[in-house]
KEKEKOL-110658 format. One record per residue (C-alpha): chain; x, y negated, z. Coordinates in pm, whole numbers, plus 50000, padded with zeros to 5 digits. Layout:
BEGIN
node mol: A, px: X, py: Y, pz: Z
...
//
This chain:
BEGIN
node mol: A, px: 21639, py: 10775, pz: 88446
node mol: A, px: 21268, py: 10802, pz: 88517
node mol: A, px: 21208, py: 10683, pz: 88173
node mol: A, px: 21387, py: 10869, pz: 88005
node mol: A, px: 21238, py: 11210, pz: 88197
node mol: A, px: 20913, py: 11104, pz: 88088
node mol: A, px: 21006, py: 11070, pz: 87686
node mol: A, px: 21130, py: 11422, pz: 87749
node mol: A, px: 20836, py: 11554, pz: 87834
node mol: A, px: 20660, py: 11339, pz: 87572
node mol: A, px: 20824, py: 11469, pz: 87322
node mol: A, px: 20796, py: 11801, pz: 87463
node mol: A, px: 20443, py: 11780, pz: 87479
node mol: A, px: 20401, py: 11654, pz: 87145
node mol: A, px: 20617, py: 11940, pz: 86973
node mol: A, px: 20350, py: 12207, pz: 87154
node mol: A, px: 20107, py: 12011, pz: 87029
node mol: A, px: 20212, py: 12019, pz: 86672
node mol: A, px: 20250, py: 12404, pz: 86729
node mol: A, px: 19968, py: 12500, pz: 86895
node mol: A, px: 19701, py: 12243, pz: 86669
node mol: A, px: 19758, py: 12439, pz: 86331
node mol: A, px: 19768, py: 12771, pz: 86472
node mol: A, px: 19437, py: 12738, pz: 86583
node mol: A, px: 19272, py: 12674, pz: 86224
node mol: A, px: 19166, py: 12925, pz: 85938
node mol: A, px: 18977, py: 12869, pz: 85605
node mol: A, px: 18740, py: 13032, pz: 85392
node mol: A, px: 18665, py: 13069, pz: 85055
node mol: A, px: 18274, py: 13003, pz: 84990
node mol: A, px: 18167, py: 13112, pz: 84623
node mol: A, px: 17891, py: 13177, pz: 84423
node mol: A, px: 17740, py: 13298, pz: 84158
node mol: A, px: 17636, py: 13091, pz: 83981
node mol: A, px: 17888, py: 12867, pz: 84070
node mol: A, px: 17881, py: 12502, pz: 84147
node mol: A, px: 17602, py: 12504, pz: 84449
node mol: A, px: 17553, py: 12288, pz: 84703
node mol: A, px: 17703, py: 12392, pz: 85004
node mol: A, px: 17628, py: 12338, pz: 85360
node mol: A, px: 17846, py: 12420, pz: 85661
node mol: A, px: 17638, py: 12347, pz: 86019
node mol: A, px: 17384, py: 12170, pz: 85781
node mol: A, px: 17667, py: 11933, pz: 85671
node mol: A, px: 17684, py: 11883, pz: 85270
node mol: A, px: 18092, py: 11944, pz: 85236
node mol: A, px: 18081, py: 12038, pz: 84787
node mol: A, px: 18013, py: 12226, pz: 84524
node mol: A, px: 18097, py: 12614, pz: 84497
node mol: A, px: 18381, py: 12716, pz: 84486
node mol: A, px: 18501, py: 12565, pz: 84813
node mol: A, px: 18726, py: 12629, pz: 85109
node mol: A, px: 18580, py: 12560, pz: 85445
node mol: A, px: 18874, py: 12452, pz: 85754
node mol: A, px: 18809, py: 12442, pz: 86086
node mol: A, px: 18944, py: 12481, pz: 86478
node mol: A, px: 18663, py: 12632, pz: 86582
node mol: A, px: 18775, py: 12934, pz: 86862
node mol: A, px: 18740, py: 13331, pz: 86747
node mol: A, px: 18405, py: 13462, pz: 86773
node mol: A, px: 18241, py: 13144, pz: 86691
node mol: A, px: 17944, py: 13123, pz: 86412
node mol: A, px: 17968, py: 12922, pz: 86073
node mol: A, px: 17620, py: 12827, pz: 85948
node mol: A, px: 17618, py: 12772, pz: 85524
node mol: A, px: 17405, py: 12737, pz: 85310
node mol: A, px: 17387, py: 12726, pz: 84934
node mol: A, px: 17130, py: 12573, pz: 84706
node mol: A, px: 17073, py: 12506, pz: 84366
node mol: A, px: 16834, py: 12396, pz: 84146
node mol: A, px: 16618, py: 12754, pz: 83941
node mol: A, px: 16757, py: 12950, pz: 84245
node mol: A, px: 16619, py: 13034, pz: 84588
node mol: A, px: 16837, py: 12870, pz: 84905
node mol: A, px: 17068, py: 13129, pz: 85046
node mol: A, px: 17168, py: 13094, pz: 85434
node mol: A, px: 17440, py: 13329, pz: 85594
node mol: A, px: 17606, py: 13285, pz: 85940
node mol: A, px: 17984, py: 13364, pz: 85918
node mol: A, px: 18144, py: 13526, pz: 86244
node mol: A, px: 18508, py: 13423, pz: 86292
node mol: A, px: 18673, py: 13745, pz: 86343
node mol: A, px: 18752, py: 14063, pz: 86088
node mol: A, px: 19129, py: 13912, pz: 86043
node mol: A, px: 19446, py: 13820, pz: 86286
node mol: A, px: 19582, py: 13471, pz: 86314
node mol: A, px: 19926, py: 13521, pz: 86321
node mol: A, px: 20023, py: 13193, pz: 86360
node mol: A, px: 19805, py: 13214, pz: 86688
node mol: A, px: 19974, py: 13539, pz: 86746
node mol: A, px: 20281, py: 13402, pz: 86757
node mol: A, px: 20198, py: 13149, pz: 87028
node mol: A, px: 20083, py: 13382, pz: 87293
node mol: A, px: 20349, py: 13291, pz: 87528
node mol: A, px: 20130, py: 12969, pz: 87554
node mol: A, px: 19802, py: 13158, pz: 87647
node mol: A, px: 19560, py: 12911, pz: 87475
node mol: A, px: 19605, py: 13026, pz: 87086
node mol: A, px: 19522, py: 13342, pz: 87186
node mol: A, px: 19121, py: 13202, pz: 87184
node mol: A, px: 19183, py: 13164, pz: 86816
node mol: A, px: 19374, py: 13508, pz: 86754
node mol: A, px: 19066, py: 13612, pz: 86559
node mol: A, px: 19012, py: 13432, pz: 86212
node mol: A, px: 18747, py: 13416, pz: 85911
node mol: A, px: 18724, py: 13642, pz: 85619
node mol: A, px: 18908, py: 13612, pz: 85340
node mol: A, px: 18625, py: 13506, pz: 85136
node mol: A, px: 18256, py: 13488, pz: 85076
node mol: A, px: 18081, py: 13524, pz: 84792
node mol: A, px: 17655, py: 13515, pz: 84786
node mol: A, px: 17463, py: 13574, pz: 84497
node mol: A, px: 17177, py: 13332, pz: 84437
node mol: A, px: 16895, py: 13480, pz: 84321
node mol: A, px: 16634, py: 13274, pz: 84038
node mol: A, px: 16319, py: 13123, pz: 84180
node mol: A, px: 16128, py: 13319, pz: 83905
node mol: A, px: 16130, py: 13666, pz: 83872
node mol: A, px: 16000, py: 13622, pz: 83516
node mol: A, px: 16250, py: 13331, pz: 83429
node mol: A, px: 16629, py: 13377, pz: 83465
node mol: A, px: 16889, py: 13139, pz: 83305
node mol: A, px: 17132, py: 13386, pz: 83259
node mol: A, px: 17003, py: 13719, pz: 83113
node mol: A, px: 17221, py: 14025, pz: 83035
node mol: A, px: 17074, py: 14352, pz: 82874
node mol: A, px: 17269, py: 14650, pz: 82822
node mol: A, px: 17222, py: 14925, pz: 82592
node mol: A, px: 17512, py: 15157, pz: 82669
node mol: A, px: 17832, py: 15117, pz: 82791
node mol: A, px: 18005, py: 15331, pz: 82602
node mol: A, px: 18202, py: 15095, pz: 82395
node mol: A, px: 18440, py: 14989, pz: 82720
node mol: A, px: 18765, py: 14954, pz: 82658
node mol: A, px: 18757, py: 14948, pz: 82329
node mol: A, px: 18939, py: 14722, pz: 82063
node mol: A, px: 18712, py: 14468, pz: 82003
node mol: A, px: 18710, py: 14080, pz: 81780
node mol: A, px: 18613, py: 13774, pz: 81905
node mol: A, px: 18412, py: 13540, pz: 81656
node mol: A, px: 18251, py: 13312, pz: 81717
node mol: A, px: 17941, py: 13210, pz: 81485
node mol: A, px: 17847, py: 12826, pz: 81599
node mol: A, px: 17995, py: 12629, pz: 81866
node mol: A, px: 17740, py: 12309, pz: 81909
node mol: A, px: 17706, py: 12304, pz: 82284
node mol: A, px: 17565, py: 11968, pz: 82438
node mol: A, px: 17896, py: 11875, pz: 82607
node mol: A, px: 18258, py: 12011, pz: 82597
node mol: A, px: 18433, py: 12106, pz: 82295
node mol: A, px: 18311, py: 12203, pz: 81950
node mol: A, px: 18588, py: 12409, pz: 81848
node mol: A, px: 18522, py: 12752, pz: 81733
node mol: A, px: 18882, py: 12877, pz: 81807
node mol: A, px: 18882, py: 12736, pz: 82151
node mol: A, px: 18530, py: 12919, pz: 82225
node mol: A, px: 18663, py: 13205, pz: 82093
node mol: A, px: 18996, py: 13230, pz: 82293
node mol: A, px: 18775, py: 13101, pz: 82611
node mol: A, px: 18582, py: 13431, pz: 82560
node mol: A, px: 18881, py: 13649, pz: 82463
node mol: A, px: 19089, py: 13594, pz: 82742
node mol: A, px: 18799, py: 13677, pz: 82925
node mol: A, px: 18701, py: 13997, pz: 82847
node mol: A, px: 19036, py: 14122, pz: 82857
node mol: A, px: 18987, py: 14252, pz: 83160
node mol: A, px: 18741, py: 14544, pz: 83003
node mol: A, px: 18807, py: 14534, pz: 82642
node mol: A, px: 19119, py: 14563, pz: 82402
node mol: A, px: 19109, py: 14181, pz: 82260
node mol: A, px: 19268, py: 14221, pz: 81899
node mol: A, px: 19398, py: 13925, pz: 81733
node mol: A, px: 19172, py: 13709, pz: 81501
node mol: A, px: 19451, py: 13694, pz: 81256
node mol: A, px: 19368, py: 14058, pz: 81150
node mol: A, px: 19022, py: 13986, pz: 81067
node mol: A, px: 19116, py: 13684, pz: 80890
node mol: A, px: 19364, py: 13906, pz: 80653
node mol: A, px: 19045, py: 14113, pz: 80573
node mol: A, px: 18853, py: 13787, pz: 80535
node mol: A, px: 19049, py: 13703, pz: 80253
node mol: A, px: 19024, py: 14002, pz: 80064
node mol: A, px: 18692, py: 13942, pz: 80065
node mol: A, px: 18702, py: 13612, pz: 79975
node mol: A, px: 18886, py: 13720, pz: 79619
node mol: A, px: 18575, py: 13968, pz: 79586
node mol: A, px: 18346, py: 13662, pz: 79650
node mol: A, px: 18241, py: 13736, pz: 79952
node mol: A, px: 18370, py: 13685, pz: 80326
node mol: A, px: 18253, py: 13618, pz: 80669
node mol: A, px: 17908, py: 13463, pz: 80591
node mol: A, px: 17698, py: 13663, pz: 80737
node mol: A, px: 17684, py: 13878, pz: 81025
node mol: A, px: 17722, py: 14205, pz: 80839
node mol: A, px: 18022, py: 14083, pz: 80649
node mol: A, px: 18186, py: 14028, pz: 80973
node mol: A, px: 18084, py: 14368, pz: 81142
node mol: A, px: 18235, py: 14528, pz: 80787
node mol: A, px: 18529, py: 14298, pz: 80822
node mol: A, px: 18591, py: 14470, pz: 81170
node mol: A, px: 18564, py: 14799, pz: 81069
node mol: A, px: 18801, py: 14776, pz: 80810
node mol: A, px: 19058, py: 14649, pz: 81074
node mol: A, px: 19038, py: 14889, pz: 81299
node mol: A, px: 18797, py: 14741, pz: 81570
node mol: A, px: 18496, py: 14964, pz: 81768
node mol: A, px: 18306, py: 14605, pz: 81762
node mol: A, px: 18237, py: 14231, pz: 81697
node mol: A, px: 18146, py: 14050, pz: 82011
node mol: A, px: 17967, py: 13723, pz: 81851
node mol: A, px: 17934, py: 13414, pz: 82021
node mol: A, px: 17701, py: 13113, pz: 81948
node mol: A, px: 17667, py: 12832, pz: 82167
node mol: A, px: 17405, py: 12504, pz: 82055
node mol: A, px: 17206, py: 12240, pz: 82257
node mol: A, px: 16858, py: 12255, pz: 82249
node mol: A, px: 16702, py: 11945, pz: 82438
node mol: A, px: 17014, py: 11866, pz: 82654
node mol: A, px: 17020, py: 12255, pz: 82787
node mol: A, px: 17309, py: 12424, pz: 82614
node mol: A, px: 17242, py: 12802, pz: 82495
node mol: A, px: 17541, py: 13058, pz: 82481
node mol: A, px: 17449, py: 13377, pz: 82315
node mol: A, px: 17683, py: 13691, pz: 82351
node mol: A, px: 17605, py: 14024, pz: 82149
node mol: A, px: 17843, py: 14311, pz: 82117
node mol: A, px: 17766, py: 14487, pz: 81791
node mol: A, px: 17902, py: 14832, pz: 81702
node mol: A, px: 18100, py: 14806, pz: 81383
node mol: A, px: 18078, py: 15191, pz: 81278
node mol: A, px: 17678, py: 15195, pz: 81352
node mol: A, px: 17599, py: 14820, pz: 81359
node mol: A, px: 17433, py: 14944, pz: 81696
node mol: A, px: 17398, py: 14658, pz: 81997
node mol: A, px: 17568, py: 14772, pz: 82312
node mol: A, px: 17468, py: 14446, pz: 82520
node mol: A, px: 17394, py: 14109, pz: 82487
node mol: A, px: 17374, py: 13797, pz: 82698
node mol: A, px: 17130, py: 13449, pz: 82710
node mol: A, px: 17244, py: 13194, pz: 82916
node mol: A, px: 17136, py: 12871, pz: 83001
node mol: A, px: 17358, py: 12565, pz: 83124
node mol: A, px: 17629, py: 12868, pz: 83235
node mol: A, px: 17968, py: 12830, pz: 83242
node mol: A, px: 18208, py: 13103, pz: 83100
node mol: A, px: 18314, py: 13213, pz: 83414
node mol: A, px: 17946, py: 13308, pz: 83562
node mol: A, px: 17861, py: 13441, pz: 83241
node mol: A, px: 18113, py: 13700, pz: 83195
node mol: A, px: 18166, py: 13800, pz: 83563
node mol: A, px: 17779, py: 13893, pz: 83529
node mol: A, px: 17831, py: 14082, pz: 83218
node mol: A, px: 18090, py: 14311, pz: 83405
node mol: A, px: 17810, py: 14362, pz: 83646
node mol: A, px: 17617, py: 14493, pz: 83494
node mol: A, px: 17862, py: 14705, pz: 83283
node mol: A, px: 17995, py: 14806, pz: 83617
node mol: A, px: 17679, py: 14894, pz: 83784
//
């Protein structure tokens, strides 16, 4: 009898236990732009940007990170765990220890790394007006060489497309290729620049973002312009060095945003 008593309260013990244990963790999301920088949490190296950070640590407590990377300047935060309930915690007040961890982390945090040179930046973004947002817009892309990944100009394109969605009116490349041919029976077509800005116009686009990417000396080079298909004005344009699509557009709408 006194055996079985004490598996009672073993088991009883062990259910709190699994109770109480995850209520008293929370995450965060650490990101970056750009992404893919070392992080360190309480000078521990736990991955690449983006990451989620887990812990038990109590509400209130401090989370040391920092991010580095290599053209960028080291960026160090402390993170205070509080700003959001645990619920989970919440729940388990009856039990009076949760309630240390009632408090979690943010959501998220994101830290912008800043180049080491004020001259130098590897991703560059120059704006001329931003008039043109929300307009229809085509996607082409001019050369698609980059040192690794793939080569395919209709993949780059879509990659790009999809992307800017968020602030332009994406048409479909089909359209411009039904001008294209037209052209093509007048002997000319989309060989140059100014064929495809007239190709554009004539199907009802504002503008022609064009996209190159090449490798130059193992450093890949992605090269955005918007070009005004009316005035054959540039809006913006982008450089960027070694940058994935992601960092490179979210940037863009930075600075269209700002």
């Amino acid at each position: 009898m006194h055996l079985f008593i004490n598996s009672q309260q073993l088991v009883s013990w062990s259910l709190i236990l699994l109770i109480v244990l995850p209520s008293c963790s929370s995450s965060i999301l650490i990101s970056s732009y750009p992404s893919e920088a070392d992080v360190f949490t309480n000078g521990t190296f736990v991955g690449k940007t983006p990451i989620r950070h887990w812990d038990n640590e109590p509400s209130g407590s401090m989370l040391d990170v920092r991010m580095k990377k290599d053209g960028y300047e080291d960026l160090t935060v402390k993170i205070e765990k509080k700003g959001r309930v645990n619920l989970r915690a919440l729940m388990c007040w009856w039990m009076l220890i949760p309630l240390g961890w009632v408090e979690k982390y943010p959501a998220g945090f994101y830290g912008h790394l800043q180049p080491v040179s004020k001259e130098y930046s590897p991703l560059r973004v120059e704006v001329q007006t931003k008039e043109a947002l929300g307009s229809n817009i085509f996607v082409v892309a001019l050369e698609n060489t980059p040192c690794h990944g793939s080569s395919n100009k209709s993949v780059l394109e879509a990659s790009l497309g999809i992307r800017l969605m968020e602030k332009f009116r994406v048409l479909e490349r089909q359209a411009l290729d039904i001008v294209s041919s037209e052209q093509q029976r007048n002997m000319t077509g989309l060989h140059d620049e100014s064929s495809i800005v007239d190709a554009g116009k004539f199907s009802g686009a504002k503008g022609v973002v064009m996209i190159s990417q090449l490798c130059d000396e193992r450093v890949t080079l992605t090269s955005l312009r918007y070009v005004d298909c009316e005035s054959g004005a540039l809006h913006w344009a982008v450089l960027a060095e070694n940058q994935n699509m992601d960092d490179i557009v979210r940037e863009l709408f930075h600075h269209l945003g700002s």
